[in-house]
N, C-alpha and C positions, 0 to 999 in steps of 0.2 A: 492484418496490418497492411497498409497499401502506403504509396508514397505518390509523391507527384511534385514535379518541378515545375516554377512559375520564373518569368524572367522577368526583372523589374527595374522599368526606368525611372532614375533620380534619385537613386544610393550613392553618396557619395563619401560615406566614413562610418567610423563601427558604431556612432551613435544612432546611425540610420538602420545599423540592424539590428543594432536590441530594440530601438522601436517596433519594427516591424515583427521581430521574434515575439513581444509582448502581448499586439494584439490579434499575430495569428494565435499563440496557445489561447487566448478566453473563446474561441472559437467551438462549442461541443464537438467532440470526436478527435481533437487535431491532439498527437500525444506531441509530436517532436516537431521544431523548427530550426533549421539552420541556415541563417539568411548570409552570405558572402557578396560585399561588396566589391572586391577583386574579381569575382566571375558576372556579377551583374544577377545574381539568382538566389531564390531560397527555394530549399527540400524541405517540405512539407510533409510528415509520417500522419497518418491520419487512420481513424477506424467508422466505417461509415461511409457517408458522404461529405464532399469538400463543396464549399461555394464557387462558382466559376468565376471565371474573369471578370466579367460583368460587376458582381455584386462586390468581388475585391475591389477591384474599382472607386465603387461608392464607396467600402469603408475605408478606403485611405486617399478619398477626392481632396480632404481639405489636408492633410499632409503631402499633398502632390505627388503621389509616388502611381504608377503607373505600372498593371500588372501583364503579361502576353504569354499567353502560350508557348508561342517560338522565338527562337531568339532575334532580337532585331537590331538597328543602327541608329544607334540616339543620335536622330533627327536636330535636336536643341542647340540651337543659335542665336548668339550671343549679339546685343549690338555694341558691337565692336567699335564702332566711331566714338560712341557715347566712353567707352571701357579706356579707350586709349586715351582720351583726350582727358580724364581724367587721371590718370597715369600720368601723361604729361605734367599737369595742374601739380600731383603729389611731389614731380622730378622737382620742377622749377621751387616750389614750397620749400622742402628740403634743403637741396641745396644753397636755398638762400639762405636759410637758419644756418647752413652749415659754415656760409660766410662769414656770419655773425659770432660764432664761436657757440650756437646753444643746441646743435648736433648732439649731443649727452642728453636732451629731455625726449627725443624723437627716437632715437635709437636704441633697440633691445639687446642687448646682452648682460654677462653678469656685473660688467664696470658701467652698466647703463643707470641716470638716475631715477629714484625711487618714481618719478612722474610719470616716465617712461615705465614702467612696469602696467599705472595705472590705466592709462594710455594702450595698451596693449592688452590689461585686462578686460576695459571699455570693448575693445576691437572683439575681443573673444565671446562677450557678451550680447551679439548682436550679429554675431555667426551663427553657423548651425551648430558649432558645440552646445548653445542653449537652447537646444530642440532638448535631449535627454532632459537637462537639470528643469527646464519648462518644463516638461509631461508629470516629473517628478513633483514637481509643486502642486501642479493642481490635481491629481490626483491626491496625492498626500492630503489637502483642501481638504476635499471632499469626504477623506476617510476620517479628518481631524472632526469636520461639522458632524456629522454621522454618530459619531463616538462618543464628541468631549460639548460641542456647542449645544445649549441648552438655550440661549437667548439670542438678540439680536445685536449685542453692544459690540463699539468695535473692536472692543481689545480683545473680546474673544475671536473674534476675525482674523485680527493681526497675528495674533497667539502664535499661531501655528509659525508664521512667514518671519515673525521676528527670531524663536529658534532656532529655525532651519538656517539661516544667514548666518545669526551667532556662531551655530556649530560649526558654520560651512567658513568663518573667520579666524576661527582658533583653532579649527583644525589645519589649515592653511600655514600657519604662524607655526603652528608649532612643530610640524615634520617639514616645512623648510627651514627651521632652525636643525632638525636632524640630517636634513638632505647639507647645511652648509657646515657640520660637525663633520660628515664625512668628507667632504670633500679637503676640510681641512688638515684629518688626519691622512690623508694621501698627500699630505707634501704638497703639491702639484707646483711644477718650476714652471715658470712663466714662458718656456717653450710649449711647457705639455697641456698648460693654459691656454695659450691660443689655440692649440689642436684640437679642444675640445669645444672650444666657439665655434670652430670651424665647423665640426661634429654636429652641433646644434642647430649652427646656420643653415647650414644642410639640410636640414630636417625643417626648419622654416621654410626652404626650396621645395622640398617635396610637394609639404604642406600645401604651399602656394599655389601649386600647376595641379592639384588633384582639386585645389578650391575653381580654378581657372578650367575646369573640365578636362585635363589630360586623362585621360580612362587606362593608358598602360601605366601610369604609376598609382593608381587604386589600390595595387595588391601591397606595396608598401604602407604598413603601417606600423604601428609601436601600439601596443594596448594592453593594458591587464587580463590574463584568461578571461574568456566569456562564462567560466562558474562562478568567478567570483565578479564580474560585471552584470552578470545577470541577477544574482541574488540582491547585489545593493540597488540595482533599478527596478526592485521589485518593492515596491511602499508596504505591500501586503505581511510581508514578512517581519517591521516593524509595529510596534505595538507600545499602548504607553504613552505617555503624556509628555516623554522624554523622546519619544518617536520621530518631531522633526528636527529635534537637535544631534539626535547619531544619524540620519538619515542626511545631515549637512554635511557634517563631519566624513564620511564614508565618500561625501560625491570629488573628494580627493583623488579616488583611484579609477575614478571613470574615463572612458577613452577622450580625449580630447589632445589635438594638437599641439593647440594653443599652450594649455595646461601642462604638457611635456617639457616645450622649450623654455617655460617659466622655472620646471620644478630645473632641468639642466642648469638653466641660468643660477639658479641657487646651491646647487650643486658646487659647479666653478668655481663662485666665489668664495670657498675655501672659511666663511663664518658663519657663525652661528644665527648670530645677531643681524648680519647683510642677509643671510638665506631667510631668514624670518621676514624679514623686512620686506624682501621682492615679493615672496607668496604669499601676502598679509596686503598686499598693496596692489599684486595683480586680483585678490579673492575682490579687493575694495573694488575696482575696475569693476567687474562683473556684477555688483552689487543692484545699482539701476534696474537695468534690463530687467534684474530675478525678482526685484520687489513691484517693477510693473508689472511684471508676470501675474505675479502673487494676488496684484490689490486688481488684478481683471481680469472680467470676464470673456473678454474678448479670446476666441481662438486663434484669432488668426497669429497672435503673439507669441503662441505655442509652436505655430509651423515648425516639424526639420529643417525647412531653410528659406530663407528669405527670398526677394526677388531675385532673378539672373542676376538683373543687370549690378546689382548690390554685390550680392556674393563674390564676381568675379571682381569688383571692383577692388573688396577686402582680398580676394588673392592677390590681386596685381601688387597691394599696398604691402601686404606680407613679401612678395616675391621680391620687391623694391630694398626692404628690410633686412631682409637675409642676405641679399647680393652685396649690399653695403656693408654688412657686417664682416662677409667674406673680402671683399677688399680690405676691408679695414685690421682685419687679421693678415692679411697677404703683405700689409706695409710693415704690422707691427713684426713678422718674421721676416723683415728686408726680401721678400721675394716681390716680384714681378706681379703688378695690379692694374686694373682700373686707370688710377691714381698716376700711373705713369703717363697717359695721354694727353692728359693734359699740364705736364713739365715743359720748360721750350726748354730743347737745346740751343747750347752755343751756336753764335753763327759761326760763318766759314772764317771771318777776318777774326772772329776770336780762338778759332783754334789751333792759331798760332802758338808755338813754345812759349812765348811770356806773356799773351795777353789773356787776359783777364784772370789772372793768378794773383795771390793775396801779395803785400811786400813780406820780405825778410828781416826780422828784429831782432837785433841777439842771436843771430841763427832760429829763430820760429816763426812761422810763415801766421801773418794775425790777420786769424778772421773774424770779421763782425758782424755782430748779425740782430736784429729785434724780433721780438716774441709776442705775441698778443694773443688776442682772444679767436681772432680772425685768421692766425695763422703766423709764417714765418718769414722774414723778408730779412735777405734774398733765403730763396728755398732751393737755388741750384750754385754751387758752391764749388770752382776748380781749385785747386790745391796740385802741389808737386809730391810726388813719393818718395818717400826716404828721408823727408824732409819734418821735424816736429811742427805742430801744426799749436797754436792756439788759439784754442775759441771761445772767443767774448759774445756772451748773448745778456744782450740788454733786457730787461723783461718790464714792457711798457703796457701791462693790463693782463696777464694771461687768467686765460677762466676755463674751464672745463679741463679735455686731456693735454690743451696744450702750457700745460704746467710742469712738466717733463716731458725730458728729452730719451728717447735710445736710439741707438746704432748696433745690433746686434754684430752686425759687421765691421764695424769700425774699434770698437770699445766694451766692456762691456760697465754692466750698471745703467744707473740713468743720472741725466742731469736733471736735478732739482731747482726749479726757479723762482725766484721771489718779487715778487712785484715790485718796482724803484728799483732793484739793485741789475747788479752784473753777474753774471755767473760765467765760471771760466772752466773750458773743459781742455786739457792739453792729451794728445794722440798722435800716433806717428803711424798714418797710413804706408802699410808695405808693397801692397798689391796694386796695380794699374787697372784701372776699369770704373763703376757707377757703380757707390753705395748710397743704400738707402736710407735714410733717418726720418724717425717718427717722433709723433707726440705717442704717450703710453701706451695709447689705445686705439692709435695705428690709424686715427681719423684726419690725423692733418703731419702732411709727410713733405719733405724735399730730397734732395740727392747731394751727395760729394762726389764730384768727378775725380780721380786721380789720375796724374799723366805725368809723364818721364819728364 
């Protein structure tokens, strides 16, 4: 038995190594393969002889992956004008939705809405996650026609592509109804709720700079052992007319990023019925992509991954995603975000002892304020300490998270608001300093200053 290591550029997730595990073992002689994306290499156990560079090479030209002897410096440069100014394009998009108050269809987490999932499924579908679940289809194809297809109709064609989706929809639905059963019976208090976004969003962060080419965060990844990723990316092992419907069902537990932060996201939100909903909705998202897969013949649809200039762009888009979400959690725990940048503070002539502080009514200092879909006015708010405070919040259109209110510093609970009416929150700020208050979901915030 002999061994031999090859260093290989353009791995950049563990989908790129059971690819590459898959068609070094149909190789004669090769017993063992263990390809590592965090080192940039796969060990090759082989009896015989092994193909050289060269000829690896060609069999993995149209998957782009690049084989070398010695280890080298991935050369691979990005056009970055094209990358950023798109970025840019994504900022300015966003945030103007975020104006508008429809920030909830754009943005992933578990309070995200169900379009947003789809949306993010799309995005996943058109990554290199659907390099595996592509290889998987047509493969599968070919073992299905082989087998089962006997003519030329299409529905024996489709046969196979319609299963495989099916299974790959309801298996979806149905363990993130189990993934939001757990997370329900964990209680989780809406402190330990945003910790876990946070957790998540993080993990979109990663995601994002290892899609962006960062090579020291490669070795970070979250996957299901490779025995049991290897067997389900293996078609051969299914059998059976039922073949591409557990073969769907199964591609649940394959390594994928995307696919992670969905099932977390399902996770969080603490239902059964919500947890079903996002992974049913992001499986929908993906759906496209796998049935053009399916209905072509085209390879190049199959590639590990798409263009550079694409790919990074999806990281940049993901990396925009999860920063946002992290602020958006930084607000909803009144800590220090983003989001503070752009508050103006008082000026100098206003921070004087009585200017711009609410009047005194009854002894309760009345503050007013309107609520929309758009946000909070005013969103920076002086008050005196020690002094009961009431606050009137008119609610003139609210849609999304800013239909409640928190202050985990100020109060606890939320305020609930109704559209045409008033809603009255009375609190007696103790402490001197700048708190923060959100909408639920920590995407549209302002401050209460307190001062002697």
């Amino acid at each position: 038995m002999q061994q031999k290591i090859f260093y290989i550029h353009g791995m950049h997730c563990a989908s790129c190594e059971i690819l590459i595990e898959k068609k070094l073992l149909a190789i004669y002689g090769v017993k063992a393969v263990d390809a590592s994306t965090a080192k940039g290499q796969v060990v090759v156990e082989f009896d015989g002889s092994l193909p050289g560079v060269e000829k690896l090479n060609k069999m993995f030209r149209e998957e782009k992956y690049i084989f070398y002897e010695l280890p080298t410096v991935d050369k691979e440069t990005a056009n970055s004008f094209k990358i950023w100014f798109l970025v840019g394009l994504i900022i300015i998009f966003f945030l103007y939705f975020n104006k508008l108050g429809l920030n909830s269809w754009i943005s992933v987490n578990a309070d995200s809405s169900l379009p947003a999932f789809f949306f993010f499924g799309l995005l996943a579908g058109l990554s290199s996650c659907a390099a595996l679940v592509g290889g998987l289809i047509l493969s599968m194809s070919k073992q299905w026609a082989s087998l089962y297809q006997k003519g030329t109709e299409d529905s024996n064609k489709t046969q196979p592509h319609v299963l495989f989706n099916l299974g790959r929809l309801i298996s979806y639905t149905i363990l993130g109804a189990i993934l939001g059963s757990l997370g329900s019976g964990i209680k989780i208090s809406s402190n330990f709720s945003s910790f876990l976004v946070l957790a998540v969003s993080f993990l979109m962060f990663l995601l994002a700079l290892q899609m962006l080419g960062v090579q020291a965060l490669r070795r970070f990844q979250i996957t299901v052992p490779k025995f049991i990723t290897r067997r389900v990316a293996d078609e051969t092992k299914f059998q059976g007319r039922q073949m591409p419907f557990i073969l769907g069902a199964l591609t649940f537990f394959l390594p994928c990023g995307f696919t992670i932060v969905a099932q977390g996201s399902a996770l969080i939100s603490g239902s059964a019925w919500h947890g079903s909903l996002i992974m049913f909705f992001f499986a929908l998202g993906t759906l496209p992509v796998l049935l053009l897969i399916g209905s072509s013949s085209m390879k190049f649809v199959s590639r590990p991954h798409l263009s550079n200039t694409f790919l990074k762009a999806a990281g940049a888009l993901v990396l925009f995603f999860s920063l946002f979400n992290i602020n958006a959690q930084l607000n909803a725990l009144g800590w220090s975000s983003f989001s503070d940048l752009t508050k103006n503070n008082p000026t100098s002539a206003e921070n004087n002892q009585e200017s711009g502080l609410p009047p005194i009514i009854n002894g309760k200092q009345i503050v007013k304020m309107t609520a929309s879909s758009r946000g909070y006015n005013p969103d920076y708010i002086k008050v005196r300490a020690g002094v009961p405070v009431r606050w009137e919040i008119e609610d003139i259109g609210t849609g999304g998270c800013t239909g409640a209110i928190i202050s985990r510093s100020l109060f606890s609970g939320s305020i609930d608001l109704t559209p045409g009416e008033t809603s009255i929150k009375e609190f007696t700020p103790t402490k001197i300093g700048k708190f923060k208050f959100s909408c639920w979901m920590g995407m549209v915030n302002g401050f209460f200053e307190v001062v002697n």
